[in-house]
OpenMM code with the backbone's topology and positions (N, CA, C; nanometers):
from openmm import Vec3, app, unit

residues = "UNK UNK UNK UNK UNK UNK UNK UNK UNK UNK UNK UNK UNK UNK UNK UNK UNK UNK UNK UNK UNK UNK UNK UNK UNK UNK UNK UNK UNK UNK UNK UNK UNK UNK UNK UNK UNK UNK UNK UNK UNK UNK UNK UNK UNK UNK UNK UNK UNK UNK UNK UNK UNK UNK UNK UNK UNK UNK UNK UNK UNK UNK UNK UNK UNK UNK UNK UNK UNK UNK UNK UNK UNK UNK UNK UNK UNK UNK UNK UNK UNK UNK UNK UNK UNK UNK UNK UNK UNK UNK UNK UNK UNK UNK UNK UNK UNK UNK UNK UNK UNK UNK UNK UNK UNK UNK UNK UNK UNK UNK UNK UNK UNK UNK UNK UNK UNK UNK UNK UNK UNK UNK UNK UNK UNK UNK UNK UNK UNK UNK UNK UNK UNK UNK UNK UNK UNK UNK UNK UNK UNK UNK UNK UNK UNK UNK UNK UNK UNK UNK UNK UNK UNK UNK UNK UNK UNK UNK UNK UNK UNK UNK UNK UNK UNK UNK UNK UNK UNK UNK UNK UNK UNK UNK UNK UNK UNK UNK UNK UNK UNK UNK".split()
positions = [
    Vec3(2.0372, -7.1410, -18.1033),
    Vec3(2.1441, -7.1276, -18.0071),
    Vec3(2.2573, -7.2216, -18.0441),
    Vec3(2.3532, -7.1698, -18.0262),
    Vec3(2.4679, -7.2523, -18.0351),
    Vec3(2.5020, -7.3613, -17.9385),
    Vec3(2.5987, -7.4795, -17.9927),
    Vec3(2.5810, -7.5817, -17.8728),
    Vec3(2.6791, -7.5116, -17.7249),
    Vec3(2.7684, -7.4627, -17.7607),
    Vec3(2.8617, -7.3719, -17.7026),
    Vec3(2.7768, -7.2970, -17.5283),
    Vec3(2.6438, -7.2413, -17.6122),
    Vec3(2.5487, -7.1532, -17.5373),
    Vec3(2.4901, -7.1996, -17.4351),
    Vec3(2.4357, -7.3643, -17.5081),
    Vec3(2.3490, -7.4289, -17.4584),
    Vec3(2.4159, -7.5150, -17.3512),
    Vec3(2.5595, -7.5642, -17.3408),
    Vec3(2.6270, -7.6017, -17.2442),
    Vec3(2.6402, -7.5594, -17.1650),
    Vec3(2.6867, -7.3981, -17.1863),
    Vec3(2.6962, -7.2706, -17.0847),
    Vec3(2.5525, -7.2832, -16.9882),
    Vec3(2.4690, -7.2756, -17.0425),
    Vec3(2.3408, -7.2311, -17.0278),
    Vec3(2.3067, -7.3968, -16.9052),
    Vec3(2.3263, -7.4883, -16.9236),
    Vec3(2.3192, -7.5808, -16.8510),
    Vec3(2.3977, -7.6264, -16.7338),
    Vec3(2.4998, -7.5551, -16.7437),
    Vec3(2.6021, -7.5544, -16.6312),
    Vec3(2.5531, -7.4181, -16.5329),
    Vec3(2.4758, -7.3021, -16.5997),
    Vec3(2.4566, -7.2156, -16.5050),
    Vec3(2.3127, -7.2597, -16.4282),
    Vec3(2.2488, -7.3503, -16.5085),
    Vec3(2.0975, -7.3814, -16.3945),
    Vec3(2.1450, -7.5184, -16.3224),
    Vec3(2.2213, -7.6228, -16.3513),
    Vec3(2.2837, -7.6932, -16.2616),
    Vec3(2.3785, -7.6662, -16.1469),
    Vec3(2.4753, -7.5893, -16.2098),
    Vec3(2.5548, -7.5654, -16.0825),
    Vec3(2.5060, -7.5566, -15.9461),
    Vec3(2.3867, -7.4571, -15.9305),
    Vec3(2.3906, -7.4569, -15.7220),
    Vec3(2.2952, -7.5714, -15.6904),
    Vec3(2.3101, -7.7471, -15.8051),
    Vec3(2.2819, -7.8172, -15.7232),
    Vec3(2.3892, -7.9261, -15.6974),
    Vec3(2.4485, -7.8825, -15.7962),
    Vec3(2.6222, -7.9901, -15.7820),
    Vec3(2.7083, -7.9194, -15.7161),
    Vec3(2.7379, -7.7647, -15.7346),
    Vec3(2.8589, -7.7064, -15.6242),
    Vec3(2.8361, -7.6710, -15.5382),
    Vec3(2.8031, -7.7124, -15.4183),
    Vec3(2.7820, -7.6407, -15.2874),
    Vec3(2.8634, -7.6673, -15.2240),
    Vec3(2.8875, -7.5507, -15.1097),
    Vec3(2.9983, -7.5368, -15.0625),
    Vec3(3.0138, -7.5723, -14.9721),
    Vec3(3.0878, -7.6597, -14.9238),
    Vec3(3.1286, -7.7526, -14.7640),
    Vec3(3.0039, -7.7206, -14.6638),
    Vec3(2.9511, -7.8044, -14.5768),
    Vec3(2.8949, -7.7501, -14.4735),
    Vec3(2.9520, -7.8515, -14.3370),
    Vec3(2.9342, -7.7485, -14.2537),
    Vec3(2.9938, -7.7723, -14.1050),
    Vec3(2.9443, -7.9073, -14.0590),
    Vec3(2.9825, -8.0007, -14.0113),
    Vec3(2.9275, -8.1144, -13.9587),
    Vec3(2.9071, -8.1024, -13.8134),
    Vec3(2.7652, -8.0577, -13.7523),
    Vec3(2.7200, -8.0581, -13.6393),
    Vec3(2.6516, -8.1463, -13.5433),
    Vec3(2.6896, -8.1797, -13.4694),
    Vec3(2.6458, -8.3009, -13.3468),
    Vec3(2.5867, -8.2258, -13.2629),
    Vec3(2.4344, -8.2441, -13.2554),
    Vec3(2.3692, -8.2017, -13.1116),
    Vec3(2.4135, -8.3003, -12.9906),
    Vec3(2.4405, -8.2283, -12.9003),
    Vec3(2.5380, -8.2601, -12.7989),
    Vec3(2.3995, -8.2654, -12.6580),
    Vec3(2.2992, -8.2312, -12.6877),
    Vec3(2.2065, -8.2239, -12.5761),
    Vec3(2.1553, -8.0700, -12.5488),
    Vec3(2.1270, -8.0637, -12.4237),
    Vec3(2.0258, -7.9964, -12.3429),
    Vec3(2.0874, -7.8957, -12.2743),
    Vec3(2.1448, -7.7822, -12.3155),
    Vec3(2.2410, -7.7171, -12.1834),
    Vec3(2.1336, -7.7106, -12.0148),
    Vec3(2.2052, -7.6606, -11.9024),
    Vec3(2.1156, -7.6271, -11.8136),
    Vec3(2.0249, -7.5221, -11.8051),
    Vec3(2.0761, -7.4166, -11.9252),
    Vec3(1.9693, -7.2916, -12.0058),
    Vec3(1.8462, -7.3472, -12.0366),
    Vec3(1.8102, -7.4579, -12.0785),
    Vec3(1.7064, -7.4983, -12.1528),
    Vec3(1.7619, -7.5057, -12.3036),
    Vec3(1.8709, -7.4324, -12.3605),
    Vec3(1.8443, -7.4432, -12.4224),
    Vec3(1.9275, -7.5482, -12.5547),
    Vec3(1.9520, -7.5692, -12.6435),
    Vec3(2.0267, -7.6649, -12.7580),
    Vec3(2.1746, -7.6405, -12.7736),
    Vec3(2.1907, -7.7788, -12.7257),
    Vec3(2.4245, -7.7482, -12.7714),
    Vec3(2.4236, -7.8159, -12.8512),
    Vec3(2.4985, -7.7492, -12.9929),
    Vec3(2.5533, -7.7948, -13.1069),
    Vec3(2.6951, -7.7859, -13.0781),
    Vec3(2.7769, -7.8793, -13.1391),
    Vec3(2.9055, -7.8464, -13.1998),
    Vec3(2.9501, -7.8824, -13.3367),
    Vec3(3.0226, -7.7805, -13.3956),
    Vec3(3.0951, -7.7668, -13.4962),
    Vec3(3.1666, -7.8378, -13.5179),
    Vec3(3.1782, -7.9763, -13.5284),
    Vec3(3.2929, -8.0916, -13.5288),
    Vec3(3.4208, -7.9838, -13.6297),
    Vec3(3.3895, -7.9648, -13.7004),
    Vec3(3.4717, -7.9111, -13.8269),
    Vec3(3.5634, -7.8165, -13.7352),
    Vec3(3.5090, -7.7497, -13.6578),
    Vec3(3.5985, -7.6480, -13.6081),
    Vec3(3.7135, -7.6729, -13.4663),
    Vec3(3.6913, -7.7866, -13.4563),
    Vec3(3.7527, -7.8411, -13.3126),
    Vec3(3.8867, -7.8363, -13.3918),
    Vec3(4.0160, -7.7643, -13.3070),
    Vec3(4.1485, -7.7635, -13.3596),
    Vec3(4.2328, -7.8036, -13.2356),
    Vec3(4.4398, -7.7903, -13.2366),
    Vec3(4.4409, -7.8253, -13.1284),
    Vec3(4.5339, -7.6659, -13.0745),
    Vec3(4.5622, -7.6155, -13.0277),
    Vec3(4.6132, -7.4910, -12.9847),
    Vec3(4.7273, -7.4888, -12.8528),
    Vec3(4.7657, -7.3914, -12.8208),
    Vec3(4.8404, -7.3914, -12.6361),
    Vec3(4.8675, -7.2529, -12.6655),
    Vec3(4.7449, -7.2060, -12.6244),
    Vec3(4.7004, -7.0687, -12.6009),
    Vec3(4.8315, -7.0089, -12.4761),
    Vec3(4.9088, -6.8954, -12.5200),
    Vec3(4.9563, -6.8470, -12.3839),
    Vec3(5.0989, -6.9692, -12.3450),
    Vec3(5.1176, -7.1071, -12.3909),
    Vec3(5.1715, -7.1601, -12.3333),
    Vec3(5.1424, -7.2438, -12.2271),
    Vec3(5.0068, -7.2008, -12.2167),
    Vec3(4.9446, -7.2280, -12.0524),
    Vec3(4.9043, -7.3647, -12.0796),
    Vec3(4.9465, -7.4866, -12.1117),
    Vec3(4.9235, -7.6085, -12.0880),
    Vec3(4.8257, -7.6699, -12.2318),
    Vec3(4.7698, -7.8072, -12.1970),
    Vec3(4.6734, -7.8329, -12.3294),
    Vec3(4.5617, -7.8160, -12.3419),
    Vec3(4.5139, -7.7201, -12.4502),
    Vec3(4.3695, -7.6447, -12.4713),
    Vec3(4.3662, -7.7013, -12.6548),
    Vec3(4.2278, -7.6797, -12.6325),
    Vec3(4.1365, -7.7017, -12.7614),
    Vec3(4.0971, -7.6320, -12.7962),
    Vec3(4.0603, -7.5495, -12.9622),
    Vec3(3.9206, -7.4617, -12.9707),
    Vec3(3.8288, -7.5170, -13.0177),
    Vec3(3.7245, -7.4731, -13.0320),
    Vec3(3.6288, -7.5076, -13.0906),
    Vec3(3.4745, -7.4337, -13.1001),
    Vec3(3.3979, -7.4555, -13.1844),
    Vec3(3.2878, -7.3374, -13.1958),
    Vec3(3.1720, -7.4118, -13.1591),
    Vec3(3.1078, -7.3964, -13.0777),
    Vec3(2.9743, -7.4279, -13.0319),
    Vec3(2.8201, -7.3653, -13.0093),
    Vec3(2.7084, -7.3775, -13.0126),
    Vec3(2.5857, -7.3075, -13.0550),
    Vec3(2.5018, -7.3702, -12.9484),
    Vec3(2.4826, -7.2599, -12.8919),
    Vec3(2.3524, -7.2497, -12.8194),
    Vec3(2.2247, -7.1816, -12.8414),
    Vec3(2.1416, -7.2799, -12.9650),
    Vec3(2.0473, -7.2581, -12.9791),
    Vec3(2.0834, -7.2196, -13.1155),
    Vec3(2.0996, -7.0716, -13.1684),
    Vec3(2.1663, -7.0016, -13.2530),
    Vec3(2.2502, -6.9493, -13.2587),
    Vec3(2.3039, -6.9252, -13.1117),
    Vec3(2.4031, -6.8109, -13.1089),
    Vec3(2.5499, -6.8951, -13.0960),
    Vec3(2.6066, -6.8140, -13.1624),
    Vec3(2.7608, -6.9084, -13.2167),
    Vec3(2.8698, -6.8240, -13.0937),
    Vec3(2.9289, -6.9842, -13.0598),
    Vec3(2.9774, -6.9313, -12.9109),
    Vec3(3.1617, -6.9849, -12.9672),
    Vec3(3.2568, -6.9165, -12.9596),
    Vec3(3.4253, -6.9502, -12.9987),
    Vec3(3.4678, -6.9948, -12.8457),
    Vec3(3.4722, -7.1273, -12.8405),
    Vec3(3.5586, -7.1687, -12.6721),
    Vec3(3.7327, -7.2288, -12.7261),
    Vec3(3.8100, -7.2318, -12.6038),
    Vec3(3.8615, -7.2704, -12.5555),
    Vec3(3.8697, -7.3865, -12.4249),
    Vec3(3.9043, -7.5169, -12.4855),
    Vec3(3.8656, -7.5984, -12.3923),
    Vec3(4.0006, -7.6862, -12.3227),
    Vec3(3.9589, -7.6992, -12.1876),
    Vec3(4.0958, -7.7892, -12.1057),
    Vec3(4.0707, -7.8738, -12.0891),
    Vec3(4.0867, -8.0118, -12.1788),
    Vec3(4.0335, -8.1531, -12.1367),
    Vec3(4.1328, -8.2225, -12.0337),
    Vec3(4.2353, -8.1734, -11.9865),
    Vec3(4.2856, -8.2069, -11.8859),
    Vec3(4.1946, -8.1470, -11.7595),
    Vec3(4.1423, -8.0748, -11.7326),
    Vec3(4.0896, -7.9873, -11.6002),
    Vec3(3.9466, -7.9575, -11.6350),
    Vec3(3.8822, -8.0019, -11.7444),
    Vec3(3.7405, -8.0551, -11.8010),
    Vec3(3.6856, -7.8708, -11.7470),
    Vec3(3.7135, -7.8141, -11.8084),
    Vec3(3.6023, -7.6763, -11.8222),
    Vec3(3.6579, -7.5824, -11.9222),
    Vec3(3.5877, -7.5281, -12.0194),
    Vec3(3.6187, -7.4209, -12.1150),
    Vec3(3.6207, -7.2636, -12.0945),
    Vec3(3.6822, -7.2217, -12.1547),
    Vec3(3.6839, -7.0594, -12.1651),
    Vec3(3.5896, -6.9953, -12.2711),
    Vec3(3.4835, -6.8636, -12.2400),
    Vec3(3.4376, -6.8050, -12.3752),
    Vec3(3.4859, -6.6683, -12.2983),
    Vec3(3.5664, -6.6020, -12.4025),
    Vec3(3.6229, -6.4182, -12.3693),
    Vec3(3.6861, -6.4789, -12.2319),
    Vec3(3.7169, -6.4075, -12.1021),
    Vec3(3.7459, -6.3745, -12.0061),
    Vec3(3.6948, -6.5026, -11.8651),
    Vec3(3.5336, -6.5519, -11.9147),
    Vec3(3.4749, -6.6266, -11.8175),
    Vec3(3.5103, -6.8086, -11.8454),
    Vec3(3.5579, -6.8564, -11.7132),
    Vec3(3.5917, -6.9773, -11.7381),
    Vec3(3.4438, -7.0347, -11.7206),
    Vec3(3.3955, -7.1573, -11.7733),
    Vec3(3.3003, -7.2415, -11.7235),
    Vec3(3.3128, -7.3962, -11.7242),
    Vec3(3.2331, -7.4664, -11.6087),
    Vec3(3.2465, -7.5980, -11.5703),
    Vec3(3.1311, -7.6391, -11.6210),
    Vec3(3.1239, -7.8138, -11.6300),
    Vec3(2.9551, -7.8863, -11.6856),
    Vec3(2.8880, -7.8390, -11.6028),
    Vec3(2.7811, -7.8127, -11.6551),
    Vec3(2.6282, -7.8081, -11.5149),
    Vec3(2.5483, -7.8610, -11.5596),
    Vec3(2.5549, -7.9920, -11.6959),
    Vec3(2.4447, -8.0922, -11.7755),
    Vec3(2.5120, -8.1607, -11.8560),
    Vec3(2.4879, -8.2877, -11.8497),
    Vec3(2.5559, -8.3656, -11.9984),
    Vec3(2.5363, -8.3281, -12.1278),
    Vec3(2.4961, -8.2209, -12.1297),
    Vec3(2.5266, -8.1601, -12.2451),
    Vec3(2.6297, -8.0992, -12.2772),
    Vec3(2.7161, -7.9943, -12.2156),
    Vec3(2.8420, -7.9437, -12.1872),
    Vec3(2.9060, -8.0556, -12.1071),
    Vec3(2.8745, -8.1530, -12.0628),
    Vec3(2.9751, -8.2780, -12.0535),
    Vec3(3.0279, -8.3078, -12.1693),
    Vec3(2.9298, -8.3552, -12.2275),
    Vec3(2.9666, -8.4353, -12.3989),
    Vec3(3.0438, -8.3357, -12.4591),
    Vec3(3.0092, -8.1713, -12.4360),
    Vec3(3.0735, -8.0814, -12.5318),
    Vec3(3.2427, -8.1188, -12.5019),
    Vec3(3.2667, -8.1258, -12.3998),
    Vec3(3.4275, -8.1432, -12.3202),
    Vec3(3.4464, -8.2324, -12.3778),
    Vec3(3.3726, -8.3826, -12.3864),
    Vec3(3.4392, -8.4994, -12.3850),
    Vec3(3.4473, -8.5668, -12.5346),
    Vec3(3.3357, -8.4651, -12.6697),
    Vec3(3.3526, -8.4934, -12.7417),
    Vec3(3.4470, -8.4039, -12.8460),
    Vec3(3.4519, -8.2656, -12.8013),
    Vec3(3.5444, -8.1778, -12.9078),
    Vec3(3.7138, -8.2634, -12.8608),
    Vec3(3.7335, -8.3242, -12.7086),
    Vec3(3.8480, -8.3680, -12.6534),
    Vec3(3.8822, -8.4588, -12.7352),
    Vec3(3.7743, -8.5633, -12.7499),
    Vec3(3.8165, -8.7140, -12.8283),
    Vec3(3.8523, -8.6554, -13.0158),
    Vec3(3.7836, -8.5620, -13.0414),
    Vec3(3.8210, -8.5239, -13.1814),
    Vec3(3.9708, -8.4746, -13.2118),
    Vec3(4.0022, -8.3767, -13.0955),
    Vec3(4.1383, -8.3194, -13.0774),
    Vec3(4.2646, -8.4433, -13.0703),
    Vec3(4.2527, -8.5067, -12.9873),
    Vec3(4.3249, -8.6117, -12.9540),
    Vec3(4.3216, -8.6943, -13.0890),
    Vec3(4.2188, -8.7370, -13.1342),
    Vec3(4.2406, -8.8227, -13.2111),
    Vec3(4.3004, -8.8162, -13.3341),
    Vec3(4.2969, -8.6766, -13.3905),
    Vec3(4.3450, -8.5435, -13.5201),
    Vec3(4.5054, -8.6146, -13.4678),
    Vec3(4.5189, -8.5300, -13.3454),
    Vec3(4.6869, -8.5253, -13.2776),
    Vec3(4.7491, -8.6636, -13.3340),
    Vec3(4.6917, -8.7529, -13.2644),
    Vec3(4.7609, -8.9098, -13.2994),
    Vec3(4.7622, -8.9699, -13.3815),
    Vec3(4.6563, -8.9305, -13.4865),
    Vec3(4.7251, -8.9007, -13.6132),
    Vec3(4.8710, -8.8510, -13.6867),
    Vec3(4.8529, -8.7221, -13.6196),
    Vec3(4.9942, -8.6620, -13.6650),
    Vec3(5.1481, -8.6928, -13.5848),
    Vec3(5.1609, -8.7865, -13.5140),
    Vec3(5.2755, -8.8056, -13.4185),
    Vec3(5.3103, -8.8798, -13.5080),
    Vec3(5.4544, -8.8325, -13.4506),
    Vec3(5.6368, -8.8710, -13.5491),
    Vec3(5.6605, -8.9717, -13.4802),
    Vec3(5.7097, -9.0357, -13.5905),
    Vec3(5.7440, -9.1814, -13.5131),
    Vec3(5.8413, -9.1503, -13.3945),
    Vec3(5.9805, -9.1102, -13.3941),
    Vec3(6.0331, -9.0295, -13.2792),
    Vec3(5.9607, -9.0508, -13.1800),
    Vec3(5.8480, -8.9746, -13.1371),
    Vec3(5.7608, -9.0102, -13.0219),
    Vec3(5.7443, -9.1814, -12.9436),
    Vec3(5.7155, -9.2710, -13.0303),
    Vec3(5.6549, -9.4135, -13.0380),
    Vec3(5.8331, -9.4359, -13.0031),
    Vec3(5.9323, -9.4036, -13.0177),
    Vec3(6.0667, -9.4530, -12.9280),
    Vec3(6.0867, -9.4615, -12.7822),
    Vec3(6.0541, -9.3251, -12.7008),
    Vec3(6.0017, -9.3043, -12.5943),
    Vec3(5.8888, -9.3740, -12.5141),
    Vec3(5.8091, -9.4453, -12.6088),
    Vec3(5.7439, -9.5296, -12.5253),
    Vec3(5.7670, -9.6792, -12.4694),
    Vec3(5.6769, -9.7149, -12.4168),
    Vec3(5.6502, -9.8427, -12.3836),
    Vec3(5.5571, -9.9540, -12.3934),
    Vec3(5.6023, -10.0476, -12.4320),
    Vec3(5.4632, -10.1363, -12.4717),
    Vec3(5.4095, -10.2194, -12.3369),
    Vec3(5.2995, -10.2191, -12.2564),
    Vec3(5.2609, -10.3019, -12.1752),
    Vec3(5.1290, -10.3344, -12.2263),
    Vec3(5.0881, -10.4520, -12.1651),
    Vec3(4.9291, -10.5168, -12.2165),
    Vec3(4.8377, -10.5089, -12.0749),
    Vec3(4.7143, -10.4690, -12.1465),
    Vec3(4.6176, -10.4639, -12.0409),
    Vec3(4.5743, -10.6095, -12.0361),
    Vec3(4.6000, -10.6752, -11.9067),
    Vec3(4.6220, -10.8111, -11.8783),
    Vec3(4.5313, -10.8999, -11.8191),
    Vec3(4.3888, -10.7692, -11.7224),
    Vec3(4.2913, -10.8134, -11.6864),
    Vec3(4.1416, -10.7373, -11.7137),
    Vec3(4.1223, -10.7410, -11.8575),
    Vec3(3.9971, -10.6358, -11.9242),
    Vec3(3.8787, -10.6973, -11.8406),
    Vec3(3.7702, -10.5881, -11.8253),
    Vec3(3.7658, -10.4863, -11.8622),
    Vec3(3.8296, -10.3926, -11.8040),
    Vec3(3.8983, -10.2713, -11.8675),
    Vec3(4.0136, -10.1713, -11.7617),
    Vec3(3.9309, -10.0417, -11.8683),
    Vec3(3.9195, -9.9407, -11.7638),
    Vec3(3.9278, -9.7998, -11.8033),
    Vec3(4.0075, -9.7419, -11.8330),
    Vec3(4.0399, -9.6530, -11.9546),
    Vec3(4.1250, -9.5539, -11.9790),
    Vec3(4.0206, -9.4339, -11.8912),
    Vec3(4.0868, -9.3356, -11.8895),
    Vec3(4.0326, -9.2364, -11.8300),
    Vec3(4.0978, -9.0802, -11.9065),
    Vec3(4.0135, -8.9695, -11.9091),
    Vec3(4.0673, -8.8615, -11.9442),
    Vec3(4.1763, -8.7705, -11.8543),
    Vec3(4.1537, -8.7975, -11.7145),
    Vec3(4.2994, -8.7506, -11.6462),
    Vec3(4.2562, -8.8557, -11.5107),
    Vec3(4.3558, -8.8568, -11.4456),
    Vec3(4.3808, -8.9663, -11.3257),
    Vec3(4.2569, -8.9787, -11.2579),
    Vec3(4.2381, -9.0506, -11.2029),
    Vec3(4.0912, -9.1043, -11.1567),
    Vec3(3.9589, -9.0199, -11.2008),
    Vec3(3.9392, -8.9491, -11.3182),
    Vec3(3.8808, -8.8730, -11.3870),
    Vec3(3.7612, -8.9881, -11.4979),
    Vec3(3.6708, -8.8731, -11.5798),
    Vec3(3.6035, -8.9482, -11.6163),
    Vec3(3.6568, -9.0279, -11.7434),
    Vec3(3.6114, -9.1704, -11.7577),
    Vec3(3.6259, -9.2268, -11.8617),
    Vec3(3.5936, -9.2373, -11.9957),
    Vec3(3.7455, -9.2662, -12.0414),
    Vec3(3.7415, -9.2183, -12.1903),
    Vec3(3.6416, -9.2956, -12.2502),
    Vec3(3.7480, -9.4554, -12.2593),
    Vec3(3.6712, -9.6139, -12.3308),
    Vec3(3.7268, -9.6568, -12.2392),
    Vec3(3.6987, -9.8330, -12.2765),
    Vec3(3.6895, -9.9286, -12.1383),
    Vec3(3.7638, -10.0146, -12.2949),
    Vec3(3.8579, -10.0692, -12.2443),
    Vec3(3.9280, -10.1570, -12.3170),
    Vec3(3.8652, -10.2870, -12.2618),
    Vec3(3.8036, -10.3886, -12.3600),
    Vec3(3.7361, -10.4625, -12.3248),
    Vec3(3.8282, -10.6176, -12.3518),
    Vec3(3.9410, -10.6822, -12.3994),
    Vec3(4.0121, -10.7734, -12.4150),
    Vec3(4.1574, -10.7191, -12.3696),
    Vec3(4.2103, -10.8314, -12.3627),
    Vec3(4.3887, -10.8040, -12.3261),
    Vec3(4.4287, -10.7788, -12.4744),
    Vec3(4.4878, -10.6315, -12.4464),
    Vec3(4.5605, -10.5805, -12.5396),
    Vec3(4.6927, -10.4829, -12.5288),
    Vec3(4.7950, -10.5284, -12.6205),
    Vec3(4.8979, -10.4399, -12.6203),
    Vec3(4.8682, -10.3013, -12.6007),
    Vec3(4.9114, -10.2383, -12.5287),
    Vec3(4.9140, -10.0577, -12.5740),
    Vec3(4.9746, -10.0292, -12.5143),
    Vec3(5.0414, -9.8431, -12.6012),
    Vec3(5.1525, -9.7681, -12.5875),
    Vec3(5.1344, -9.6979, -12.4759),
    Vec3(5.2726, -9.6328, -12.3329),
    Vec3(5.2285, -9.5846, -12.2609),
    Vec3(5.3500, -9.5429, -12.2538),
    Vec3(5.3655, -9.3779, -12.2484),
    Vec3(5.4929, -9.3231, -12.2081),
    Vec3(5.4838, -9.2103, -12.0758),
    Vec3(5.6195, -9.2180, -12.0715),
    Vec3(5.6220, -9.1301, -11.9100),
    Vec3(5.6248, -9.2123, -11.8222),
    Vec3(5.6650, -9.1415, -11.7533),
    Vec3(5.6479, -9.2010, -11.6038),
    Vec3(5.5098, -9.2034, -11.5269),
    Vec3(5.5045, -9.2837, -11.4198),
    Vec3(5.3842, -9.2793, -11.3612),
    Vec3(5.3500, -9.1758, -11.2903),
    Vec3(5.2269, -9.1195, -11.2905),
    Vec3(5.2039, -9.0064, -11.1929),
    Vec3(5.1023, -9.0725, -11.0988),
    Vec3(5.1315, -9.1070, -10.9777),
    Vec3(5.0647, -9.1397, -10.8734),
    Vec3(4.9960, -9.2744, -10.9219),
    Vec3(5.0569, -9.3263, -10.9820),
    Vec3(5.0131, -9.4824, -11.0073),
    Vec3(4.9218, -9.4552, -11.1705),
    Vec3(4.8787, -9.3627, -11.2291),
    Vec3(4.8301, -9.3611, -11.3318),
    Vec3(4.9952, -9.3431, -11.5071),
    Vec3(4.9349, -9.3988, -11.5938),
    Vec3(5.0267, -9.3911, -11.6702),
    Vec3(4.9497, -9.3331, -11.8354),
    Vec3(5.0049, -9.2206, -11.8934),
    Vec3(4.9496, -9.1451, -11.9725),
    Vec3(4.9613, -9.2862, -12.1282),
    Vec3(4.8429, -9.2848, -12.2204),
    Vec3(4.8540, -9.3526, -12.3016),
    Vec3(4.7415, -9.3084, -12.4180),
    Vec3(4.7717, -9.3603, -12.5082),
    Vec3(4.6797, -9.3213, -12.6520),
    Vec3(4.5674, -9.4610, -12.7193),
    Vec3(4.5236, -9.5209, -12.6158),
    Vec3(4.4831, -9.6539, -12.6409),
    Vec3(4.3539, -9.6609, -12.6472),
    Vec3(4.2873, -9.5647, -12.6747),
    Vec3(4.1605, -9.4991, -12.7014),
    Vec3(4.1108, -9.4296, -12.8396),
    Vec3(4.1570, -9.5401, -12.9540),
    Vec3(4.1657, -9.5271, -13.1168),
    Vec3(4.2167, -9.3435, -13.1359),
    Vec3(4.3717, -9.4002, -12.9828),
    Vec3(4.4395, -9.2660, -13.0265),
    Vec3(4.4319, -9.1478, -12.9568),
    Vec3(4.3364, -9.1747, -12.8904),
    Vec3(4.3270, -8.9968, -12.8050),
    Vec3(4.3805, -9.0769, -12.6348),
    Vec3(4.5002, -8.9385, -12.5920),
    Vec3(4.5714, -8.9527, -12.5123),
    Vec3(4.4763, -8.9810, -12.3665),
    Vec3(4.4873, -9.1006, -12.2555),
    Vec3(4.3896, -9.0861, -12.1875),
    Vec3(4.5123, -9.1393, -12.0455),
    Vec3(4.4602, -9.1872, -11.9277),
    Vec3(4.5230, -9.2516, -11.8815),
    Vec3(4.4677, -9.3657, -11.8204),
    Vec3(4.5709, -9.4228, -11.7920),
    Vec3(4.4925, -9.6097, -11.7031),
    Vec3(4.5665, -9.6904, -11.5973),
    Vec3(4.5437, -9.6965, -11.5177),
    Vec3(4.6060, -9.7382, -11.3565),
    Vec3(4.7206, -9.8539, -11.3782),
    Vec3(4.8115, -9.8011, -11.3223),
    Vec3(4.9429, -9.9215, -11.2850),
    Vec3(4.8894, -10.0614, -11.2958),
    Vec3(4.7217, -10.0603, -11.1658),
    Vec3(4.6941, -10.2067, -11.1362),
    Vec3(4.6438, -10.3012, -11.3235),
    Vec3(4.6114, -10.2354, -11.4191),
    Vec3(4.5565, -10.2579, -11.5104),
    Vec3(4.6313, -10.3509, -11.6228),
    Vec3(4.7725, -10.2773, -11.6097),
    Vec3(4.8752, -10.2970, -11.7134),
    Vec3(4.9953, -10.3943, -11.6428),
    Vec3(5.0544, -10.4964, -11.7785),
    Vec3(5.1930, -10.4938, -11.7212),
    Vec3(5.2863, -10.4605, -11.8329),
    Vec3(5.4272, -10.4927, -11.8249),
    Vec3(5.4956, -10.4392, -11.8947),
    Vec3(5.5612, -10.5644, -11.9960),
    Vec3(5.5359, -10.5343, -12.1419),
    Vec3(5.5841, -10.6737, -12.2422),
    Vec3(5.7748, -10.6099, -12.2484),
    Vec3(5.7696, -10.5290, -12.2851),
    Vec3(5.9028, -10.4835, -12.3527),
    Vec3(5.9397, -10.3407, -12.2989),
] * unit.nanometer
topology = app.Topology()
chain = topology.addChain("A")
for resn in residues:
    res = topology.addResidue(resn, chain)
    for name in ("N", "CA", "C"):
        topology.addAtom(name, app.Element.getBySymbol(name[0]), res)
């Protein structure tokens, strides 16, 4: 055999153990109230505004085996599959909300233009431990545990103030928490 052959010939019985092709990175998420197993597709969590209709997520999730395409509102914490909306009924579809949310968010704040960071404001959380939260007195994101600077734009809505101080994913945290440096 030629050396030519024999290279060939070694690249075709090696290859399907060096080229394989991407695989999905899945987090069992728990126990649905079915009984039965929630996976998610980290890989597939994107960020969307389906319709216009406000901020939604997709993302692909598995129950058990069966591969489920949602739409999720981490502002109003319940997802869409086809036509039927659904709410948690187990920390398992808790985590599904709260972890495809923190992936989305965190992708996003990544990608923000500086432009944005003009509009804001810098205040320091002045008496830790303080909750960020996913919407106004809603469940919590992280718990900022020292006094620290962070960005907060907008105005206040009912004493809560929208911010990204949650390695980035948009959450919010009470007037009483923060004051204002600059």
């Amino acid at each position: 055999m030629s050396k030519f052959r024999l290279i060939g010939l070694a690249i075709a019985l090696l290859a399907p153990f060096v080229w394989q092709p991407a695989q999905a990175e899945m987090v069992v998420l728990g126990t649905a109230s079915t009984g039965e197993t929630l996976t998610l597709d980290t890989d597939s969590v994107s960020r969307d505004r389906p319709g216009g209709t406000g901020r939604f997520i997709t993302a692909t999730y598995y129950l058990d085996n069966e591969r489920i395409d949602a739409s999720i509102s981490c502002r109003n914490n319940y997802w869409v599959v086809g036509e039927t909306q659904y709410t948690p009924q187990s920390q398992a579809t808790q985590n599904l909300i709260s972890t495809a949310c923190r992936i989305a968010f965190n992708s996003q704040s990544n990608q923000s233009q500086p432009s944005q960071r003009t509009r804001e404001r810098t205040w320091i959380v002045y008496d830790p431990p303080s909750n960020v939260r996913y919407s106004p007195n809603g469940e919590v994101l992280c718990t900022i545990t020292k006094i620290t600077r962070v960005w907060v734009s907008g105005n206040a809505v009912n004493g809560w103030y929208r911010t990204p101080a949650c390695e980035g994913a948009d959450g919010w945290i009470h007037e009483s928490q923060i004051k204002l440096v600059d």
